[in-house]
C-alpha positions in Angstrom: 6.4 5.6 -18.7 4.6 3.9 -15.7 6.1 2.3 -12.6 7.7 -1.3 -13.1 5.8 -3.7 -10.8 9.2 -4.8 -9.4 9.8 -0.9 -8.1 9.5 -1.2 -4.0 5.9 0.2 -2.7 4.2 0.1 -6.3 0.4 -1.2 -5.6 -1.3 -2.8 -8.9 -4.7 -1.7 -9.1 -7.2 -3.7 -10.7 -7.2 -2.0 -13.9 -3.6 -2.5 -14.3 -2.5 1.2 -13.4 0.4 1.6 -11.1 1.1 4.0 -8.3 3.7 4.0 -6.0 3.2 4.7 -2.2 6.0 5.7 0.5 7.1 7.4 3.7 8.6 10.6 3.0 10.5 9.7 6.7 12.9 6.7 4.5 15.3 7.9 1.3 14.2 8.3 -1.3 14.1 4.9 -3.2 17.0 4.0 -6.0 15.7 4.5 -9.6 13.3 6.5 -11.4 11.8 9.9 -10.4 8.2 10.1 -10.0 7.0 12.4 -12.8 3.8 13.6 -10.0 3.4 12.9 -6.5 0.4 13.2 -4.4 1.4 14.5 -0.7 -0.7 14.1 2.6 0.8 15.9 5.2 0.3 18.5 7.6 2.1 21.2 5.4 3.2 20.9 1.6 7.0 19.1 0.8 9.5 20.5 -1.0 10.3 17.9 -4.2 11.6 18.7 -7.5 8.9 17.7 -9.6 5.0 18.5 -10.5 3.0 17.6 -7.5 -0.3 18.9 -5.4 -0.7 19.2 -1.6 -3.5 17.9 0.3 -3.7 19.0 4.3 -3.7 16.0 6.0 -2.2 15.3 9.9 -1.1 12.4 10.8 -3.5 9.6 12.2 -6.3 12.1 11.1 -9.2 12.7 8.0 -7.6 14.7 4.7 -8.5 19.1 6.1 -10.5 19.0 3.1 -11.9 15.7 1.4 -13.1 17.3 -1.8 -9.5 18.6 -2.4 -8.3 14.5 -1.7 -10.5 13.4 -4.3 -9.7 15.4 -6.8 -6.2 15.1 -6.4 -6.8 11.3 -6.3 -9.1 12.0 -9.6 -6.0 13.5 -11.2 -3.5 10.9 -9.9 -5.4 8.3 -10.7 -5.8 9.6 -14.4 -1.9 10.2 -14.7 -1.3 6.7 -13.6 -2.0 5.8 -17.3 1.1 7.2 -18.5 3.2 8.9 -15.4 5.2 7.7 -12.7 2.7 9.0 -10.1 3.7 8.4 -6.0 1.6 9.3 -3.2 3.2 9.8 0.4 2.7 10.8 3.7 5.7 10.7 6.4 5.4 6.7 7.0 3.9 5.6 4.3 1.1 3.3 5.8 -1.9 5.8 7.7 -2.5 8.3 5.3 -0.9 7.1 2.1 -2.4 3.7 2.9 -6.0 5.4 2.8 -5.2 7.8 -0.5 -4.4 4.6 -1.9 -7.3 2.6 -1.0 -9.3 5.9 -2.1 -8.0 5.2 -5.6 -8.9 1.7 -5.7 -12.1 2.6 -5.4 -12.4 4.6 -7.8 -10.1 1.7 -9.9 -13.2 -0.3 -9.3 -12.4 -2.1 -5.9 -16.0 -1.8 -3.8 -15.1 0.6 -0.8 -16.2 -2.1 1.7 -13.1 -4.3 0.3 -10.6 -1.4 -1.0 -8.7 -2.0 2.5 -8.6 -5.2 2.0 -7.3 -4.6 -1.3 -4.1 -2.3 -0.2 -3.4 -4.8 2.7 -2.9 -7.5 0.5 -1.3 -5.7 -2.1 1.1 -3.0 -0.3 1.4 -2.9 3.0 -0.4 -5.5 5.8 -0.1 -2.5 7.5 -2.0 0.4 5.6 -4.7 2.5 6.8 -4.4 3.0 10.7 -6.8 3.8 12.4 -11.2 3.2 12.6 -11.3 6.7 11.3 -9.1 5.8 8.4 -11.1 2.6 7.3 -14.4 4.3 7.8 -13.5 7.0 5.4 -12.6 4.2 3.0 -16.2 2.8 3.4 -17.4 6.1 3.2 -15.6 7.1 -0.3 -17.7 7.0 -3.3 
């Protein structure tokens, strides 16, 4: 089972697949478990369900882009069926970015995926230059 579109912080990709973002910094949200997250932080969270790491510091680039994008490649494939999250600790920089990431691979072009996760998140997602050139950047 997928996220509801009602849940707080899901974002509707184009292809209809649902992912929710948050801030790891707030409670946890009422309702569901995520049955996978997707964390981008500066060292790996402790949560009780299946989930993958990526080294990411805040208002920074992912340590390792290859390991984002296949975490993204994975998240974005559980989607389908899963309750999949991605966070970072405020929910916007970073998660923001991982989530206009997956929009491009959902089809968004890269030169609109910000855009994309402005209008349909947060009006405040993906920071900083560095963030929205990465973005561009993401094939």
């Amino acid at each position: 089972m997928t996220w509801d579109d009602d849940t707080p912080g899901v974002l509707r990709l184009p292809s209809g697949l649902r992912l929710r973002g948050r801030g790891l910094r707030r409670p946890l949200p009422e309702g569901p478990l995520p049955d996978f997250g997707v964390y981008l932080l500066g060292r790996a969270p402790e949560v009780p369900w299946p989930s993958t790491w990526v080294r990411w510091p805040d208002f920074r680039l992912p340590a390792d882009p290859a390991a984002l994008r296949a975490a993204l490649v994975e998240a974005h494939r559980r989607a389908a069926t899963e309750r999949v999250e991605l966070a970072c600790g405020g929910g916007r920089g970073r998660t923001g970015t991982a989530l206009a990431c997956l929009a491009v691979l959902d089809g968004v072009p890269a030169e609109e995926a910000v855009a994309y996760v402005r209008t349909h998140y947060d009006r405040r997602a993906v920071e900083t230059g560095a963030q929205r050139r990465f973005v561009a950047a993401f094939r």
